[in-house]
N, C-alpha and C positions, 0 to 999 in steps of 0.2 A: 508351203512350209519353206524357210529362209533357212539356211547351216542346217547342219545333221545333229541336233540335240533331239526332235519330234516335236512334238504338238503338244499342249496344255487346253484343258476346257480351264474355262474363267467363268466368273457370274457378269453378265452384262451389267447389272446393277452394281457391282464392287470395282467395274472398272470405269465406268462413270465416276461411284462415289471417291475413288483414287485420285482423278482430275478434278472433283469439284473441291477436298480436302487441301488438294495442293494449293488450286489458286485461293482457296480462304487462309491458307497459312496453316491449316490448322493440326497438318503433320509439317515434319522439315523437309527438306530436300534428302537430308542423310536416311528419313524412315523410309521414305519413298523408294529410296535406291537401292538399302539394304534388301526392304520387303520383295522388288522387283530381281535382282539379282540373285537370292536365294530360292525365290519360287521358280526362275530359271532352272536350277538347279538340283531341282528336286531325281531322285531317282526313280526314274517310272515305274508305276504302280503302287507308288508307298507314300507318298506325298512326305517323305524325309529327305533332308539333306544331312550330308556327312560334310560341311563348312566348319572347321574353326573360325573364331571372330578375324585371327589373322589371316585365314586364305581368304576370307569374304572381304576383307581391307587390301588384301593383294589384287584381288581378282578385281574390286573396283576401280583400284590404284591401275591397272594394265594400261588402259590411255592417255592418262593423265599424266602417267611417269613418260612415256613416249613424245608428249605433244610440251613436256618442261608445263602442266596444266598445275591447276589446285590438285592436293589430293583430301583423301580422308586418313584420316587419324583412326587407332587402334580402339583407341577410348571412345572417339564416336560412334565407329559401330557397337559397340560395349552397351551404350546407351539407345542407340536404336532398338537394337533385338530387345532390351528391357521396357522400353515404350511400345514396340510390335508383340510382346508378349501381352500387356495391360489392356491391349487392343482387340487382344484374343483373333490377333491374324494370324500367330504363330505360338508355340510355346516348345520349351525346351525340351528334348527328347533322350538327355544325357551323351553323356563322351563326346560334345562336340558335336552334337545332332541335332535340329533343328525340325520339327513337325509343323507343315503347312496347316492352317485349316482349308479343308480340302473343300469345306463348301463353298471356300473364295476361290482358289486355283489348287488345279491338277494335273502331276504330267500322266498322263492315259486316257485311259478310256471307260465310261461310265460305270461300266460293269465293276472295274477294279477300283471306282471311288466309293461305291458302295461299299464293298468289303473294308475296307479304312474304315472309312465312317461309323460301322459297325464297329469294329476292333476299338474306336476312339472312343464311342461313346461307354463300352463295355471297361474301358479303363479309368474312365467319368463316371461309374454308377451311372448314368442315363439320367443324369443332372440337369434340365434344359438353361439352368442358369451358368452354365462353367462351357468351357473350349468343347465344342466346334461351336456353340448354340449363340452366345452372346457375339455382339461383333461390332467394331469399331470404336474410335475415339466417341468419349460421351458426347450425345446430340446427335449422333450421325445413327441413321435407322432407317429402315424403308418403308414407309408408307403408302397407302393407295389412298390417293383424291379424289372424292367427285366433284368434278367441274361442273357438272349439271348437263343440261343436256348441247347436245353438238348442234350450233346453227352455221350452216353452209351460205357462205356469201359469196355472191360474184364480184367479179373487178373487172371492169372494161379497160382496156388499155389507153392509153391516153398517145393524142396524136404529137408529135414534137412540130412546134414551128418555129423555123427558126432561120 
């Protein structure tokens, strides 16, 4: 573990699909950075943060204003969190609160994302179509392939002359 925030479980599969989204374009750089900064953020055990859009614009802003860099604008994170909501990575938790879906990332420990989970879906009706259940920009899903079956080849090494 890197700095004194703790540790987050992530889906393997969500932090893949993060990087394959990004190089398709098919979130922005601003969803990317908002969604990663707030899931930072989160207070452990509750998959909530307490960000306003402008501490989450400040708190992006930190390097950027230091290095004379690009920043983010108030309005674009406005716009992220309303695309991260549609996405059902996130949705609003009122007064400036922001609720993770915890079956993408969590700051704790298993035990206390179940309990979320439970508490989320119990404020969903147990909906599997609405937040935590649906996930992602449309098209993006997980799937299992079968490739068929596994053939094992060799490769001889090849001699260089030269």
């Amino acid at each position: 573990m890197a700095g004194g925030s703790g540790y987050s479980l992530a889906s393997n599969w969500f932090t893949q699909l993060l990087a394959q989204l990004a190089v398709a374009n098919s979130i922005t750089k601003s969803q990317l950075c908002v969604f990663l900064f707030v899931a930072g953020g989160q207070v452990p055990g509750t998959g909530i943060t307490q960000y306003t859009q402008q501490e989450i614009t400040d708190g992006l802003n930190k390097i950027a204003a230091q290095k004379g860099g690009k920043m983010i604008t108030r309005s674009t994170v406005n716009r992220a969190v309303q695309a991260l909501c549609g996405y059902n990575w996130v949705e609003k938790a009122g007064n400036g609160r922001i609720q993770i879906n915890v079956r993408l990332w969590f700051h704790g420990n298993s035990t206390a994302q179940h309990e979320v989970l439970a508490e989320i879906a119990d404020r969903h009706d147990h909906d599997t179509e609405v937040f935590p259940y649906a996930v992602g920009p449309e098209g993006a899903h997980q799937e299992e392939l079968d490739l068929g079956p596994v053939v094992e080849e060799s490769y001889r090494a090849r001699r260089r002359t030269g």
